[in-house]
N, C-alpha and C positions, 0 to 999 in steps of 0.2 A: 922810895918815891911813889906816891900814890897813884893812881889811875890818870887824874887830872893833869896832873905833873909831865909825866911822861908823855903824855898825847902832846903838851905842849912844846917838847924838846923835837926840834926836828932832827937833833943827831939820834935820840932814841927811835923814831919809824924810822930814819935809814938803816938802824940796826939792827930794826923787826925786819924790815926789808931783805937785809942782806943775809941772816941767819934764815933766811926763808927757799930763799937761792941756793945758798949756798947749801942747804939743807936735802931739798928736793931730789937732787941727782945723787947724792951716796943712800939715801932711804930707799929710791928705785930700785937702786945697784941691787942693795942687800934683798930687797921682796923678790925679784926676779932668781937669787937663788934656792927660797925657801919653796921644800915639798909636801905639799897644802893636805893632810888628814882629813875628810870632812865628815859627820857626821852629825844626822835631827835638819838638813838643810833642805826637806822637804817641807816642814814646816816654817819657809818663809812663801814657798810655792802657795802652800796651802793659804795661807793669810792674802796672796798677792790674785788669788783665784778669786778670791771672797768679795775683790773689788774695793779692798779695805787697803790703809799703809803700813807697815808695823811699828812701833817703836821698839827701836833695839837698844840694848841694856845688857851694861857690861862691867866691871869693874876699872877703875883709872889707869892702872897698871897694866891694863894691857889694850894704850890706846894704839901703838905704832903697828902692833899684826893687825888689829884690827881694821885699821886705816887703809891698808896697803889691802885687805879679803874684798872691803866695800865701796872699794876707789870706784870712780867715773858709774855711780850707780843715782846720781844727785843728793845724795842723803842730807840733809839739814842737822850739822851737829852742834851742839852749844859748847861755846870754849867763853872765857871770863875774862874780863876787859884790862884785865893786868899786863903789863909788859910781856908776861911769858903766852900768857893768854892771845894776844896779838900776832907774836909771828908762829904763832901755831895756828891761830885761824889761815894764815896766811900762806903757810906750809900745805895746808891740806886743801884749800883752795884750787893749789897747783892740782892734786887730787880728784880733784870732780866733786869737791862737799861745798856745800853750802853752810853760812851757820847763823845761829840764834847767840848774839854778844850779852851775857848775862851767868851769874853764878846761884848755888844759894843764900850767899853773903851779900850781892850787890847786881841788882838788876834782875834776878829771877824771876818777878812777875813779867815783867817785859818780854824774855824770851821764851817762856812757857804761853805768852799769849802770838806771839809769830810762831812760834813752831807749831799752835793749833791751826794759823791759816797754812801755813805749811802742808802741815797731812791731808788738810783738805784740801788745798790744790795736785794734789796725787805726788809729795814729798814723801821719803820715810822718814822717821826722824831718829837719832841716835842720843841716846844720854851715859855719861861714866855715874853711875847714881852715887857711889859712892867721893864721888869730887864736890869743887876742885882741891878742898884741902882734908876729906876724911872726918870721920875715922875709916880706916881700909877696911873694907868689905861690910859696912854697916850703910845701908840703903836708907837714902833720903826718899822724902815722900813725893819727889817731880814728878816720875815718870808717872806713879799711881795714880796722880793729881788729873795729870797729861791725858791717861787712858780714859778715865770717867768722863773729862769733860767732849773729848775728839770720838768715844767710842771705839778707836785706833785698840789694837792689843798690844800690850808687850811684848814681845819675844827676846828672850835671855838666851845669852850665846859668851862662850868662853874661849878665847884661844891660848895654848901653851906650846913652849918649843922647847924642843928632846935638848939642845944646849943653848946658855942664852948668859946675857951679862945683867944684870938684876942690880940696878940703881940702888943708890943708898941713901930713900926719901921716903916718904909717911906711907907713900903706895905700893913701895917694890917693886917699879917698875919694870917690867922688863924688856929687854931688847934680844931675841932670837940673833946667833952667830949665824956666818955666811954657814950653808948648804943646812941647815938644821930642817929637822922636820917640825910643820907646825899643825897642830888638831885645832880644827876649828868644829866645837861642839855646839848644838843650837839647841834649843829648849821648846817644849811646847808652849802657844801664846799664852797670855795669863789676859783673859779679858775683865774689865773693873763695867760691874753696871752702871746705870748714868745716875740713879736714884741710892747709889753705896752711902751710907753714913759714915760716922769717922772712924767708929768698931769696924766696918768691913774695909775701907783704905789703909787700916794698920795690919790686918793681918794679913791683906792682898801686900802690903808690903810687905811683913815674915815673909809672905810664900814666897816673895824672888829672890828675898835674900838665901834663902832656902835654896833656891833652884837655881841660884849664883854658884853657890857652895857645891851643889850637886853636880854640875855642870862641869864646874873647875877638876875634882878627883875625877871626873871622868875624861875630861880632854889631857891630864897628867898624865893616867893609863895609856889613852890613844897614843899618844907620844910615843911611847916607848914601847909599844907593840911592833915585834917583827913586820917588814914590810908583804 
């Protein structure tokens, strides 16, 4: 069922609706037992001191810890206007996010241009760069897009959990088990000048991809380091 389709079905938004509900209170359940690693989480201080918002950037696969580290913080996320897209915007709503309805497939001009009033009305904004359908860990050019135009920086941040159930979808998603430890690693910002041409948005794109990957082996490690 297309986009269209489904907005039209009012038993489909009862069903965003209620996977949303019903959703909400065992996600809490599970955050409330995870023991939060943190590390580089100076570097959102530093960014939030600069008078500036950051965009955060993350891999798709690890949208739920992330969710539950950056709850009631307002953040502006983009989620995609598909049925699944829906009661997830709706889910994390309950959360304190905000979002920009749009993908790279369908609507991404639109919400790349709200999430620039976004930052400037003092939002942060969040992107899975590599969403909503992949390839997993291969970065689209949003976020870079995003930086040059807002002056906003990037900041790449990764979280991983010591045990976890790991979906079987294009992202590997994962979901951290009840009491697991979870490292949430943060990266230094990646600022895009306003004047970048398209040689320098592609390699400021390598470098997050770069500093995704980097990011990731090291929140692995944290994980699993003695307490």
């Amino acid at each position: 069922m297309n986009d269209a389709g489904w907005r039209a079905s009012r038993l489909k938004r009862v069903e965003a609706a209620a996977l949303a509900a019903a959703g909400y209170p065992l996600v809490a359940a599970l955050g409330r037992t995870f023991r939060w690693r943190e590390e580089g989480v100076d570097h959102l201080a530093a960014v939030a001191a600069s008078g500036r918002q950051p965009i955060l950037a993350l891999w798709h696969g690890r949208i739920l810890p992330a969710t539950l580290y950056f709850r009631d913080r307002g953040v502006v996320a983009v989620t995609s206007l598909n049925f699944d897209g829906e009661w997830i915007a709706r889910l994390m709503r309950r959360f304190g996010y905000l979002q920009a309805r749009g993908s790279t497939s369908r609507g991404g001009a639109r919400a790349l241009l709200q999430l620039s009033r976004d930052l400037a009305g003092g939002h942060p904004a969040a992107f899975t760069v590599d969403g909503p359908r992949g390839p997993a860990y291969r970065a689209q050019p949003g976020a870079v897009w995003l930086a040059k135009v807002t002056g906003s920086p990037i900041v790449p941040f990764h979280a991983e959990a010591s045990r976890c159930w790991t979906l079987r979808s294009w992202d590997r998603g994962q979901i951290p088990k009840p009491w697991s430890t979870v490292a949430m690693v943060v990266g230094a910002p990646i600022d895009v000048p306003a004047d970048a041409d398209d040689a320098a948005l592609e390699s400021t794109r390598l470098e997050l991809e770069r500093s995704l990957g980097d990011l990731q082996r090291r929140a692995v490690l944290r994980c699993r380091e003695s307490p």
